[in-house]
N, C-alpha and C positions, 0 to 999 in steps of 0.2 A: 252872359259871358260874350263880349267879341270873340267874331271869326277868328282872330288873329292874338287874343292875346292883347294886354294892355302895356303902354310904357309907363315907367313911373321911377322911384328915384334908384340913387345906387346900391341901396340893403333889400332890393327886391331878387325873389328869387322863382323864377318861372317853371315852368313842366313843358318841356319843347321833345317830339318825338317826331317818327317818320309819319303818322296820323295823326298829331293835334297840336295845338298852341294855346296852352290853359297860362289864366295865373297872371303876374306883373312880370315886365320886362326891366330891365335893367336899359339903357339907352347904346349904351357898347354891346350890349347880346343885340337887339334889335338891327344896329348897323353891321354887328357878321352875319345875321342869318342872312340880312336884304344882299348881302355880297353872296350869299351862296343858293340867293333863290329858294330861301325854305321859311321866309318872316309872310308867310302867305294862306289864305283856306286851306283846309287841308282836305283830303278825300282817299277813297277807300275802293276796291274795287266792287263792281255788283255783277251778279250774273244772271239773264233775263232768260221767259220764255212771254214773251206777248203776243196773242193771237185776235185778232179781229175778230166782232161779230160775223156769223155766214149768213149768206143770201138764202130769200126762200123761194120756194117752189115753183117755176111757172104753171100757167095754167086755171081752169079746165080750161081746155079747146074742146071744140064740135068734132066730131065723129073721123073729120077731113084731116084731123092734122094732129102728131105729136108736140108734147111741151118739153122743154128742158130742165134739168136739176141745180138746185142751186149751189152755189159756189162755197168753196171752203172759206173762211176769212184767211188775212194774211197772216203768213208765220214767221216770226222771228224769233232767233234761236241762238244767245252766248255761250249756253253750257256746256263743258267739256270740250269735246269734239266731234258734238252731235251736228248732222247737216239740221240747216235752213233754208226755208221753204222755197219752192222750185228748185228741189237737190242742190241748192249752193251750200257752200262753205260756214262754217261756224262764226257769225260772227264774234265783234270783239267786246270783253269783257270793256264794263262804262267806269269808269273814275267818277264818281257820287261823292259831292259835300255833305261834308259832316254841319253842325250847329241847329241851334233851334230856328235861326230866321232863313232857312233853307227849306222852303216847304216844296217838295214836289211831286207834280200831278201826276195822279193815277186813272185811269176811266178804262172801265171793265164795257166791251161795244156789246148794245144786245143785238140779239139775233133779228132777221129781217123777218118778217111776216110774209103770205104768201104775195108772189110777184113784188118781191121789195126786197132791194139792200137789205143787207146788215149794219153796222155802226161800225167805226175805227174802235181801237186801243191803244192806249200808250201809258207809256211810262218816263217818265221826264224827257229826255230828247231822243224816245223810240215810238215813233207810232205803225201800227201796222194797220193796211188798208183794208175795208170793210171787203167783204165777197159781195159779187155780184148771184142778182135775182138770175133764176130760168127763163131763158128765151120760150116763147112763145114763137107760133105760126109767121107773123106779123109786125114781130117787132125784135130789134136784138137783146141780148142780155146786156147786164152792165159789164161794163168792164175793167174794172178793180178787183182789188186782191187775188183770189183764186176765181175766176170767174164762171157765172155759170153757163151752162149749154144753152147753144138756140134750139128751137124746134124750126121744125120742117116747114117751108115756106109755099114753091112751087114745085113742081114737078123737076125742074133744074137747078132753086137755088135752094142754099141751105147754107148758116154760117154757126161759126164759133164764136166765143166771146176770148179778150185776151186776159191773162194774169199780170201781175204787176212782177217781174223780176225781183229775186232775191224773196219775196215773201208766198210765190204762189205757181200756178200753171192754168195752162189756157180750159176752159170748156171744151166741149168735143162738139163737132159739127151736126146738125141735123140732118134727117134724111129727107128729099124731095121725092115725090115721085105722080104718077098720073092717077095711082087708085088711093080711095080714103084708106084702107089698109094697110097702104105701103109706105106711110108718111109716118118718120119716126121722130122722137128729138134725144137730144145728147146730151150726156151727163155730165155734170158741173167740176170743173177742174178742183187738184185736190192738193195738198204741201206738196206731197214727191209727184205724182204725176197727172198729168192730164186729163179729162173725162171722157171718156168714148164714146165714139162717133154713133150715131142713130146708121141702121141698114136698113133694106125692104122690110119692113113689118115691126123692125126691132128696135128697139131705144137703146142708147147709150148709159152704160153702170157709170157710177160717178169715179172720179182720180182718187188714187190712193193717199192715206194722212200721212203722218210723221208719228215716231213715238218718241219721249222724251224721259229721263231718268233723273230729271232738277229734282224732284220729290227724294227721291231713291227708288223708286219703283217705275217702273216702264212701263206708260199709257200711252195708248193712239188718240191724236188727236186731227183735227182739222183734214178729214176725206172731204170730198163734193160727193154731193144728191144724185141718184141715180135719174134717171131721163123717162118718159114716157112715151109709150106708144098706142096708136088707135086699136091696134088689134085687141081681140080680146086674151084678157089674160097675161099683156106681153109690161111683166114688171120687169125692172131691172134695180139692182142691190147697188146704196150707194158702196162709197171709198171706206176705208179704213176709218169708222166713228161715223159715217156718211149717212141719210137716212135712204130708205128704199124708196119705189115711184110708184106709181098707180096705174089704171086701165080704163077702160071706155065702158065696162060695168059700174062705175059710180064708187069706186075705192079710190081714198084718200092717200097722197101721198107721207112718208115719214118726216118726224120731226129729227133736226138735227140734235143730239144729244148736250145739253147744257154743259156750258165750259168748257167745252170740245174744241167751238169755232166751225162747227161738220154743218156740210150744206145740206139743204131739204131736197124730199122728193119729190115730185111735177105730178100734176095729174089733168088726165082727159076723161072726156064723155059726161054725158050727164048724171050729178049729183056729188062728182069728188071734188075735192078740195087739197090745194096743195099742202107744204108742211111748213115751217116754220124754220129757220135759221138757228142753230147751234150760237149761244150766245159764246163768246171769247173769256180769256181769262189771263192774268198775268199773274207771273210768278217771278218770286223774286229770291237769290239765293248769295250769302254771303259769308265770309269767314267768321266765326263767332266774335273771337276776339279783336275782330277789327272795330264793329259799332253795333250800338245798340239801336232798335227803330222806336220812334215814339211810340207813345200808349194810345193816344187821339189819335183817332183817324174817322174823320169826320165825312160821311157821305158814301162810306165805301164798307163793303163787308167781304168780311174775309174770316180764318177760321184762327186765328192767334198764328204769334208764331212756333214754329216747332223746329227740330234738331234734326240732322243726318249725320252722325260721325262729328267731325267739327267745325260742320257749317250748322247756319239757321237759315228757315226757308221761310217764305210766307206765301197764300194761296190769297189771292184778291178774288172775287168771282162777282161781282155786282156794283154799280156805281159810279159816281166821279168824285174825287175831293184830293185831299195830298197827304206828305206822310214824312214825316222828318227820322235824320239818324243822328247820333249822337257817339 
């Protein structure tokens, strides 16, 4: 079927509404619709939550120096009048083409590995920015999405990583100071808020996530990694979904919780190993009787679609490919 509907002679009789343009056209119906701007694709609204993969863990560092936590991935947020990520505003609902030669892309970001990004996600013309990895001693963290914390550098320096507005918050700064014990790193910025700053001894706990009701149930998503420090014993508990950090005993920090978007926790000393990136997830949420989504969806997994009241929702959680409505 054309986007638009076909023209053809004058015993044709078309299906023209405020969502589609099925069937023949008549050549007089065609010239009033083009007068009133409705002989055109037609679209539907959609309502998104698309979360970047999170950053993983920095780290180990030597005895001298805490690591930072990794970064929430980015959040974005149409539903209702739920905030988006870095406490902004609900974005706007998308006007989505309906027809079968409308295919559009979906890519679910995986989570980053220890000292690595995470991956973008998006959903047709929404991408949200990967989280950045846990700063280490010696180097900064990335600075995308929710970004995550530096660790402890010198005795005077110590930095943050930034978030990307609208989808995230900054890392928390690390702590510098003159003894191995006193050298902390900061925990990975989180949707709503920031990651906290490393002190003498202490690491910074990762920025708090978002919860989101597109499902009809309210989950936290997308915290940052909590931060590590040299001292012994000195963990600190990521953000809301966040994973916790490690110690200079050879504990591993946490992984972020899949489909979260939750940043890992950092680790020092010898034998640990940081955590992993919360991998992202989109969802996607619409009026039933506006459109139907294809059946094919090639490359991408997700759990069917399901109801809430009189919408339909779908849960993407792995992959890249596209997805057509009808």
């Amino acid at each position: 079927m054309s986007k638009y509907g076909y023209i053809g002679p004058a015993s044709a009789t078309p299906t023209q509404s405020s969502t589609q343009n099925h069937g023949v056209f008549k050549p007089d119906d065609a010239i009033h619709l083009l007068g009133k701007d409705e002989y055109k694709q037609q679209t539907f609204n959609m309502e998104y939550l698309v979360i970047a993969g999170a950053g993983g863990g920095g780290g180990p560092a030597g005895s001298a120096s805490g690591t930072g936590g990794g970064g929430a991935g980015g959040y974005r947020n149409s539903y209702a009048s739920e905030t988006s990520g870095g406490s902004s505003s609900t974005e706007s609902v998308l006007a989505v083409p309906t027809g079968s030669s409308n295919n559009l892309t979906v890519t679910v970001g995986a989570g980053g590995s220890a000292n690595a990004d995470g991956n973008d996600s998006t959903f047709y013309t929404i991408t949200s920015i990967k989280g950045g990895t846990g700063g280490q001693a010696y180097g900064l963290a990335g600075t995308l999405g929710s970004s995550g914390g530096q660790g402890s550098y010198t005795a005077t320096t110590s930095y943050s990583a930034d978030g990307t507005p609208g989808q995230g918050t900054d890392g928390g700064n690390g702590f510098g100071h003159n003894t191995n014990n006193g050298r902390a790193g900061g925990g990975g910025g989180g949707a709503a808020s920031g990651g906290g700053g490393g002190s003498h001894g202490n690491a910074g706990s990762g920025g708090a996530g978002l919860a989101s009701s597109i499902t009809g149930s309210s989950v936290a998503r997308a915290g940052g990694g909590g931060g590590a420090g040299p001292a012994s014993g000195n963990t600190r508990s990521g953000g809301s979904g966040g994973a916790g950090s490690s110690n200079n005993t050879g504990g591993s920090g946490g992984n972020g919780t899949a489909n979260t978007g939750s940043g890992a926790g950092s680790a020092t000393g010898s034998g640990g190993s940081p955590g992993t990136g919360g991998s992202g997830v989109v969802i996607l949420r619409w009026t039933t009787a506006d459109a139907t989504i294809g059946a094919t969806r090639t490359g991408l997994t997700d759990g069917g679609v399901q109801t809430d009241g009189s919408d339909s929702y779908i849960i993407f959680t792995a992959g890249t490919g596209t997805v057509t409505f009808s």
